[in-house]
N, C-alpha and C positions, 0 to 999 in steps of 0.2 A: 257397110257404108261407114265413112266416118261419125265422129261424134264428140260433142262438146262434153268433156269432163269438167268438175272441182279438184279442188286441193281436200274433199271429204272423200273422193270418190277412191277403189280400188283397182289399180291393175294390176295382171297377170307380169310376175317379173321374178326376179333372181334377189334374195339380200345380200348383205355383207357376207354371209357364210356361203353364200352358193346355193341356198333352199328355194326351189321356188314354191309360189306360193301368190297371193293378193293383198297386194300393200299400198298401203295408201300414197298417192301420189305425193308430191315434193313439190309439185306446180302445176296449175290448172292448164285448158290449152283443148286441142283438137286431138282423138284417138286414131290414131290412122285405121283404115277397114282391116278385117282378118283381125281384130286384136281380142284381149277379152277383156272386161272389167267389169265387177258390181257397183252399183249404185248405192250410195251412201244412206243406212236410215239409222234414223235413233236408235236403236238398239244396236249397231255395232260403233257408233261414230268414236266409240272412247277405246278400240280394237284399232293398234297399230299394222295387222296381217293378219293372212293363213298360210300358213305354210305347210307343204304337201309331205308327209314319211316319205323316204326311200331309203328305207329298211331294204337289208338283202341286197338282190338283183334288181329291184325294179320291176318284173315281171309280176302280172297278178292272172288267177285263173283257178280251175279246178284242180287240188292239189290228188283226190283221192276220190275212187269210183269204187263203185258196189256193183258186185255182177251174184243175181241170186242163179243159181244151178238147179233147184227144185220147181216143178212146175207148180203157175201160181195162178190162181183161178183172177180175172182181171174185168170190171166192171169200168164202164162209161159214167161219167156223170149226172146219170140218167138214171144210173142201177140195175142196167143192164148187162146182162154175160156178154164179155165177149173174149173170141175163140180165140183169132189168132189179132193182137194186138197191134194199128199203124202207128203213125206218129202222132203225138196228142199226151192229154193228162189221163190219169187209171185211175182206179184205188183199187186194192187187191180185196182176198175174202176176209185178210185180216186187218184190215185197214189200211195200210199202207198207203199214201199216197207217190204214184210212179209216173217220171214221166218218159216217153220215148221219144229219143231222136230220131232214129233212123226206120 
């Protein structure tokens, strides 16, 4: 829904360089729906922005996975053996905590 902003408040926008990021408005007024912005409190009110890295590609995710090949004795939450492992959290016999997707 829309919504009444300040001239303290932050919307979601692009700066001078192209970053985007939450900056403080330029002029109070109505936010149209689907937008974003924070609400202004004393402790950022003297923060002109934030602005977002896009470092690299832009892409963010899991860069690198572990696949152990040795069989590992795999316990429940509970401390329980268990055999053949579903989806959920482990911890193995040597502590490890695992979790399975699939």
């Amino acid at each position: 829904m829309s919504i009444e902003i300040t001239t303290e408040d932050y919307i979601l926008a692009k700066d001078a360089s192209n970053i985007v990021g939450f900056y403080k408005t330029t002029e109070g007024g109505t936010l149209a729906q689907n937008k974003a912005y924070i609400e202004s409190t004393p402790a950022i009110q003297a923060v002109r922005g934030f602005g977002f890295s896009t470092e690299g590609d832009g892409t963010t995710g899991i860069e690198n996975t572990v696949t152990e090949t040795e069989k590992e004795e795999y316990y429940d939450l509970q401390g329980r053996r268990i055999l053949n492992p579903t989806k959920g959290i482990y911890v193995t016999k040597s502590g490890k905590k695992v979790l399975f997707i699939k």
